[in-house]
Wavefront OBJ file of the C-alpha trace (Angstrom):
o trace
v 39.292 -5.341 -10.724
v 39.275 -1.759 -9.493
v 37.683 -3.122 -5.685
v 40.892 -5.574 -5.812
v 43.003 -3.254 -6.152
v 41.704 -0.894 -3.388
v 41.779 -3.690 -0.733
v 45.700 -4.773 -2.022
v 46.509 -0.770 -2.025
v 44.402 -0.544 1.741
v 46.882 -3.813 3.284
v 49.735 -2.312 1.946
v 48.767 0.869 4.010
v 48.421 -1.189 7.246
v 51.460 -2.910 6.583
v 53.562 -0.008 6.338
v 51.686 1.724 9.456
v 52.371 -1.170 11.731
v 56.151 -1.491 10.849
v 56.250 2.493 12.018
v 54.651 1.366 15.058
v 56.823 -0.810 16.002
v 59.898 0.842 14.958
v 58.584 3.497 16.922
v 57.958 1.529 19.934
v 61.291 -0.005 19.847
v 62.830 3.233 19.336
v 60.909 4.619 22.550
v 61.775 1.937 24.785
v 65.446 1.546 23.596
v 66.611 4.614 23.269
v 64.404 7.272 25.279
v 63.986 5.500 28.305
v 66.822 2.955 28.039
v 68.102 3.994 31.699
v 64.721 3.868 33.041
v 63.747 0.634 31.669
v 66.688 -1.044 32.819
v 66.738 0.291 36.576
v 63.398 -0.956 36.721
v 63.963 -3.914 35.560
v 66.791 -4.675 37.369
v 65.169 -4.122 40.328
v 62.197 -5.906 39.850
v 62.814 -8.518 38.135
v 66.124 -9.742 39.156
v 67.079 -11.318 41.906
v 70.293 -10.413 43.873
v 72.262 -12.478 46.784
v 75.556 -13.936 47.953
v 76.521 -17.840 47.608
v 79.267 -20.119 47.557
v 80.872 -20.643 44.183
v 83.931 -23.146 43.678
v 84.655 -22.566 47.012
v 84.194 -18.889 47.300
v 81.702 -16.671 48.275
v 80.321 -14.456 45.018
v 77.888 -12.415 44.340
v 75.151 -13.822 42.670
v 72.725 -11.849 40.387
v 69.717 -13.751 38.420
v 66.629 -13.452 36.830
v 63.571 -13.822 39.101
v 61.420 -15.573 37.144
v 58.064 -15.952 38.380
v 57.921 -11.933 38.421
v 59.409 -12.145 34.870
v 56.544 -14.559 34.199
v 53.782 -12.420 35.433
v 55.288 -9.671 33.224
v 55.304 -11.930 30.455
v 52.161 -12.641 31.212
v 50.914 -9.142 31.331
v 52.437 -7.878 28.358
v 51.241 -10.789 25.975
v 47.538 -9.915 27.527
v 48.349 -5.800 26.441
v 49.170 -6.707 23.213
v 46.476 -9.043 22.562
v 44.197 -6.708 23.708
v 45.814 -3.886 22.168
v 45.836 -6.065 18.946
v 42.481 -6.804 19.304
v 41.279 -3.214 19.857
v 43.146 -2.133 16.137
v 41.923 -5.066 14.545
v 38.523 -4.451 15.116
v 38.722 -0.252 14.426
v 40.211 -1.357 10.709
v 37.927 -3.775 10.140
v 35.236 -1.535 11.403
v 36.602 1.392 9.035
v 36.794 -1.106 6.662
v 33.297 -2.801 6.882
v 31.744 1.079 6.896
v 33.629 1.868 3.550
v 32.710 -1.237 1.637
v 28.711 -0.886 3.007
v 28.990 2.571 1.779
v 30.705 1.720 -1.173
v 28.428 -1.428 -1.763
v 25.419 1.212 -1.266
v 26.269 3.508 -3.898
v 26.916 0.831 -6.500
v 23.715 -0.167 -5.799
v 21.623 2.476 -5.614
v 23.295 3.282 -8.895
v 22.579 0.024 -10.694
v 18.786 0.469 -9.268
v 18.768 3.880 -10.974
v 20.111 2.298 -14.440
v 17.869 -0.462 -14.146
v 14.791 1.508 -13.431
v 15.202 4.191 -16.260
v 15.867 1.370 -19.100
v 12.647 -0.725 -19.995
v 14.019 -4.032 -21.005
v 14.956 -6.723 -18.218
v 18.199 -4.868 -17.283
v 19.390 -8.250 -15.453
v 22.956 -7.692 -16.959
v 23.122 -4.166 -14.530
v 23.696 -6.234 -11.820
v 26.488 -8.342 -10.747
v 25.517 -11.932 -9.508
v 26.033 -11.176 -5.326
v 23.325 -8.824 -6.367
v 20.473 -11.256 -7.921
v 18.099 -11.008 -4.888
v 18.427 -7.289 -5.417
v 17.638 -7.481 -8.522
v 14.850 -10.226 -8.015
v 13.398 -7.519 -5.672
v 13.568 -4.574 -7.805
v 11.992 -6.448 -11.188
v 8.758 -7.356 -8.694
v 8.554 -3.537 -7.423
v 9.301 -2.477 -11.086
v 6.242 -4.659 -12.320
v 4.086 -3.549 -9.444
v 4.774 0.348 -9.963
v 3.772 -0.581 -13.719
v 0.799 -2.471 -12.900
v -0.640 0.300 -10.804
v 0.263 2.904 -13.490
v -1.676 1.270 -16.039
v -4.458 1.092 -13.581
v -4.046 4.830 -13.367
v -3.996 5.625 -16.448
v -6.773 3.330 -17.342
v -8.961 5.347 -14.364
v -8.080 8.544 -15.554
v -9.177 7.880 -19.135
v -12.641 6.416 -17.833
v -13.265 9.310 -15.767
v -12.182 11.976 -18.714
v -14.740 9.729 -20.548
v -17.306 10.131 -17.980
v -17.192 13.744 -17.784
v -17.176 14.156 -21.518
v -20.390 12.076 -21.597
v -21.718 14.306 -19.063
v -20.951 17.457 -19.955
v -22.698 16.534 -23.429
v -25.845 14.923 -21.641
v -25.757 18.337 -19.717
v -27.123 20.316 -22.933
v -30.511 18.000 -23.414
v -31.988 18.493 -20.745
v -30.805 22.709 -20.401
v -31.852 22.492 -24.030
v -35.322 21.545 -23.273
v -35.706 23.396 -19.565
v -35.242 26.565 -21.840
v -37.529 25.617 -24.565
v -40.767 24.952 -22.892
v -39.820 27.682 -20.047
v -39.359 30.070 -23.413
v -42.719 28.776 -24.847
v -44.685 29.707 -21.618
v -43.299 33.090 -21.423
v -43.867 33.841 -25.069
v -47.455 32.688 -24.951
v -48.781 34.145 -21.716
v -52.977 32.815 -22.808
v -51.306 29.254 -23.455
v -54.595 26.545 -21.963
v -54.034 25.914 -19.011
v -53.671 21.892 -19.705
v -50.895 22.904 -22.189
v -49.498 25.094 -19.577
v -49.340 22.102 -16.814
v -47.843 20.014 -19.806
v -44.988 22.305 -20.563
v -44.180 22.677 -16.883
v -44.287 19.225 -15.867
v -41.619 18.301 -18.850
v -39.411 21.183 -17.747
v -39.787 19.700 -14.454
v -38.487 16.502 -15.302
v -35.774 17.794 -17.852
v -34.712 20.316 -14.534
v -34.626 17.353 -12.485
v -32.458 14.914 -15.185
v -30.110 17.715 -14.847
v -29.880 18.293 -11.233
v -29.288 14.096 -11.343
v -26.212 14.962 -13.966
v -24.658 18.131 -11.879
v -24.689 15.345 -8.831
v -22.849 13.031 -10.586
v -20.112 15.651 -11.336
v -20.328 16.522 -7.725
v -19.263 12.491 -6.842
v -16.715 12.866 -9.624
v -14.684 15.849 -8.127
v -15.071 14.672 -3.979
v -14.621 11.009 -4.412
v -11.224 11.382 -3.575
v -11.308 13.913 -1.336
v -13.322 11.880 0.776
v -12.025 10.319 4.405
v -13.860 7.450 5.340
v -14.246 6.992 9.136
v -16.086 4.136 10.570
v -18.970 4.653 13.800
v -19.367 0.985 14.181
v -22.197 -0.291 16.376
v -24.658 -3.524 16.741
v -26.783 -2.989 13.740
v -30.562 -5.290 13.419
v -29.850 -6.592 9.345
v -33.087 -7.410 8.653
v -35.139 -4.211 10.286
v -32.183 -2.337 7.705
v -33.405 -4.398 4.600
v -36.597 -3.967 5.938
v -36.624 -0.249 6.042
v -34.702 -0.240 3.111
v -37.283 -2.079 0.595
v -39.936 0.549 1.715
v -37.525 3.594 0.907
v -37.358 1.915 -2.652
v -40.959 1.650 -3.279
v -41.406 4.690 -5.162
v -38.383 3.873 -7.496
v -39.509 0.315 -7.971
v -43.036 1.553 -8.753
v -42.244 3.473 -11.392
v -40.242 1.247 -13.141
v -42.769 -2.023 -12.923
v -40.670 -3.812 -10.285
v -41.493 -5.865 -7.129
v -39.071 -6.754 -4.216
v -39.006 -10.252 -2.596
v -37.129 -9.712 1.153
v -36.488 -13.085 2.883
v -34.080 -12.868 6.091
v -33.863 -14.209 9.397
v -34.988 -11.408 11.878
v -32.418 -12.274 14.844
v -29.567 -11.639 12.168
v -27.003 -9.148 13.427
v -23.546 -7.811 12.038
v -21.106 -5.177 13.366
v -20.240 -2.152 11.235
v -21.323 1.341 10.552
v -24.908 1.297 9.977
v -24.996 4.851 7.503
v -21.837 3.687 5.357
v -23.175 -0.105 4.947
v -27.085 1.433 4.114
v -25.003 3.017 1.122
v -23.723 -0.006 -0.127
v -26.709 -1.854 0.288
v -29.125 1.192 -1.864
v -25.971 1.331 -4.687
v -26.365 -2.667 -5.052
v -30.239 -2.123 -5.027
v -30.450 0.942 -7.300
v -27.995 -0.611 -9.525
v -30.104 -4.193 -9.602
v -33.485 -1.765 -10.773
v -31.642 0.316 -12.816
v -30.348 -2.583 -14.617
v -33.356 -5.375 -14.141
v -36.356 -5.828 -17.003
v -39.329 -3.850 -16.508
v -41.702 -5.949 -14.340
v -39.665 -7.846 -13.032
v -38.874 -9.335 -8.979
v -35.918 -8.432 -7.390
v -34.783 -10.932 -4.470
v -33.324 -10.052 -1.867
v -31.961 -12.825 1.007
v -29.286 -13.339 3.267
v -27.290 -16.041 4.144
v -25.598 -16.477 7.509
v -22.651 -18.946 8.006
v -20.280 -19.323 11.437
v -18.395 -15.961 10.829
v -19.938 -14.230 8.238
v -23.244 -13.064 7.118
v -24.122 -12.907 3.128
v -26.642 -10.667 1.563
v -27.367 -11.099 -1.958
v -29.178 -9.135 -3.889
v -30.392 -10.373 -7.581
v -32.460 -8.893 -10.449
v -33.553 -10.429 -14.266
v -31.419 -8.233 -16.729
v -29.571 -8.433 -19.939
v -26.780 -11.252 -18.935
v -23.559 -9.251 -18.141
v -20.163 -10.404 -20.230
v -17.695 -12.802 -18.196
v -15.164 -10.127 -18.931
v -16.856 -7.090 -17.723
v -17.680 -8.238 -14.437
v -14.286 -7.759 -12.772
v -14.249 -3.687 -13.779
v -17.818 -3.570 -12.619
v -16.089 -2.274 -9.231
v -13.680 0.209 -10.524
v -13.754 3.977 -10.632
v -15.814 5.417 -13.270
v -16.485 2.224 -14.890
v -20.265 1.851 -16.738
v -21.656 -0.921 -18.966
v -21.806 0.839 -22.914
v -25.582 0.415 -22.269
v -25.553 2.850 -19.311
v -23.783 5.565 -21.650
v -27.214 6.053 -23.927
v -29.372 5.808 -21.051
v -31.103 7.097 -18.194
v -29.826 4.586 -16.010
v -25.842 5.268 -16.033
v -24.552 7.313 -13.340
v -20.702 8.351 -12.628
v -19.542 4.749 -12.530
v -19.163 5.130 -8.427
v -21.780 3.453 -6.827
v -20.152 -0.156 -6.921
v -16.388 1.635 -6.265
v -17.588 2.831 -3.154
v -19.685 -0.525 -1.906
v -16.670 -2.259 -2.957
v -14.477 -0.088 -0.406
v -16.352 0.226 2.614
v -17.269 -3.369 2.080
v -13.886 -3.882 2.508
v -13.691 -1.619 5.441
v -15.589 -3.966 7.526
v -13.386 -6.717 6.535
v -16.107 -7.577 3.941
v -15.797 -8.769 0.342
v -18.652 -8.085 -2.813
v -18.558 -10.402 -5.520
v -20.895 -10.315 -8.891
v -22.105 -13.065 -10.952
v -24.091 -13.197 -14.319
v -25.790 -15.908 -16.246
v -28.751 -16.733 -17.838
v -30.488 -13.821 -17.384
v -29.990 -12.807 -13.668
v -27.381 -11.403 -12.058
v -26.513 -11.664 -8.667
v -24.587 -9.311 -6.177
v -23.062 -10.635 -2.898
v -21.984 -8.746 0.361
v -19.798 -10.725 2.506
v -19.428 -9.126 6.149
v -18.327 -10.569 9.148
v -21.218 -11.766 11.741
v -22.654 -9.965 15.082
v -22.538 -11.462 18.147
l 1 2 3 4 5 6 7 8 9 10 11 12 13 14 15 16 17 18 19 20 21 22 23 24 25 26 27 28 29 30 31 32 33 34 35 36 37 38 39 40 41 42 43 44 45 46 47 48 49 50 51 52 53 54 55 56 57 58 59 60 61 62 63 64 65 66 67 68 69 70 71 72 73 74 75 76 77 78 79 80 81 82 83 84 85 86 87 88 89 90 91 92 93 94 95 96 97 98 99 100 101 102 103 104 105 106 107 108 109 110 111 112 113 114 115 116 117 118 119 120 121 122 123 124 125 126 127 128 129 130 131 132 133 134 135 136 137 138 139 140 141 142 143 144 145 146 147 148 149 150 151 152 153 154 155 156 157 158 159 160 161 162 163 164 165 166 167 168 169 170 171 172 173 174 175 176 177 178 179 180 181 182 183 184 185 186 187 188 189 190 191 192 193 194 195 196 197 198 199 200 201 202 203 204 205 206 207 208 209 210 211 212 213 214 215 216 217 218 219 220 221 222 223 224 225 226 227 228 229 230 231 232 233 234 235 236 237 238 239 240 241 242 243 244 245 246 247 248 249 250 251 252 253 254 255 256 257 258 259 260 261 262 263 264 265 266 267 268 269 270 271 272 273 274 275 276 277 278 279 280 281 282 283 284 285 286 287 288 289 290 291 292 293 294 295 296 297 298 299 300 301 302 303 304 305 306 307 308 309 310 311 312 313 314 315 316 317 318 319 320 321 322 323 324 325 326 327 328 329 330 331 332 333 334 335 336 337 338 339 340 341 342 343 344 345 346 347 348 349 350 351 352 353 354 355 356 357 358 359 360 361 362 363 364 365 366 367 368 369 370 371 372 373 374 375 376 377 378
């Protein structure tokens, strides 16, 4: 109602401005220059001569009308133009005051609607339902990655608690047997070894657990910048399985490579050898105690596939989507040597995805398999 009103009160306005025009106009031509107007005229636009009338000769005086018609002509053009030129300032006046107008109302209505939590599709009016189509998919986005937030942050407050109490067993037993040694200086030498090799360990558990703090607080600080060259797959797996050794060794496992050796792929050889020792530390961390690990790739028309499986306690359907997500560990990992920050897979997963790559996990039966999806060499 009020928007009807301001157009009714805005033609009203221009109605009352274009009578003062024209009175003005009129006034102008008929009264301020009434003597010049009419010499001109009269000598341009009429016509003046003798001829015969009734018998007489008279002087004749009459219109000449094709000059009249040109000036006709003219002056129709001038105020066409001229009506032209104020049509299109109002309207352009006009246009600007309604867009502003139409603005405001609704950047206002988006303001209502995004501080209420129900549906809110009352706030706006019906010429407005794309708008408001729009702003219900942003408003459910913006919610959907603030519950992933939130759900982050809590894992990661989790993590550190977890870590910050694991931090005390092994300090707690680092100054126990380092205490024992210095209180019994004639301790046996076999003893003596004992004590320090378990303090070594316990030292080393906890330089592993400061690490993992050290991931936690420069994850996100972290730019990732590819160097991509040619890169020989299979001389990386290669070199790759013998790094491992040690860590397979010790916990009972064998690794089972099987790759073409002409395979190629084009990425950043330093940031892909990181995803591929995450997926592999993760598959022995996780894997029964002597058991194989396979390892084999798979090369289609654009894209190469390495897959990486181990024979472990069957993972749940619904825990293998956050298996990629910040700070995310199975409960096992929690009581365990084997948990770390919940990073490992995070990271694969992104500069997987940097190379236009994808990593998927499956689990059944036993086994689970990891797949890295990158596109092919040439």
């Amino acid at each position: 109602m009020k928007s009807k009103s301001g157009v009714i009160l805005r033609l009203l306005f221009l109605c009352v401005c274009s009578i003062f025009i024209c009175d003005a106009i009129y006034y102008f031509v008929d009264h301020v220059c009434n003597g010049m107007f009419v010499d001109w005229f009269m000598a341009n636009c009429m016509n003046d001569h003798y001829g015969i009338y009734e018998g007489r000769e008279v002087f004749i005086r009459e219109p000449f009308w094709p000059r009249i018609k040109s000036l006709l002509t003219a002056g129709l053009c001038a105020i066409s133009v001229l009506f032209a030129v104020v049509v299109f300032v109002v309207s352009y006046f006009h246009a600007k005051t309604e867009c502003s107008r139409t603005v405001t109302e609704i950047s206002r209505e988006m303001q209502n609607y995004m501080r209420q939590n129900g549906e809110g599709q009352d706030l706006f009016k019906k010429e407005y339902a794309e708008v408001f189509a729009q702003m219900a998919e942003i408003r459910s986005m913006m919610q959907h990655h603030e519950q992933i937030l939130k759900e982050e942050a809590a894992r990661k407050n989790d993590m550190i608690t977890y870590l910050a109490h694991d931090l005390k067993t092994p300090l707690t037993s680092v100054l126990g047997y380092l205490s024992l040694l210095a209180e019994v200086p004639d301790m046996p030498a076999e003893q003596k070894a004992r004590y320090v090799n378990i303090a070594l360990d316990k030292a080393q558990r906890l330089e592993k657990l400061i690490n993992e703090f050290f991931d936690i607080t420069r994850y996100n600080l972290q730019q990732v910048e590819l160097e991509e060259e040619e890169i020989d797959l299979s001389y990386m797996l290669m070199q790759m399985t013998d790094e491992f050794y040690p860590l397979l060794n010790a916990h009972g496992n064998t690794i089972s490579l099987q790759t073409d050796e002409n395979i190629t792929i084009q990425g950043d050889p330093v940031k892909l050898a990181r995803v591929f020792n995450n997926i592999l530390k993760n598959a022995i961390a996780y894997s029964y105690r002597g058991t194989k690990i396979e390892v084999w790739t798979e090369r289609e028309e654009k894209e190469v596939r390495i897959c990486f499986r181990n024979s472990g306690k069957t993972i749940p359907a619904k825990k293998l989507d956050f298996l990629f997500e910040k700070f995310f560990r199975l409960d096992e990992a929690r009581t365990s040597d084997t948990g770390g920050a919940g990073l490992g897979l995070a990271i694969a997963k992104e500069i997987a995805a940097l190379h236009g790559g994808t990593i998927t996990a499956d689990s059944r039966n036993e086994l689970t398999t990891f797949c890295v999806s990158l596109p092919a060499g040439g």
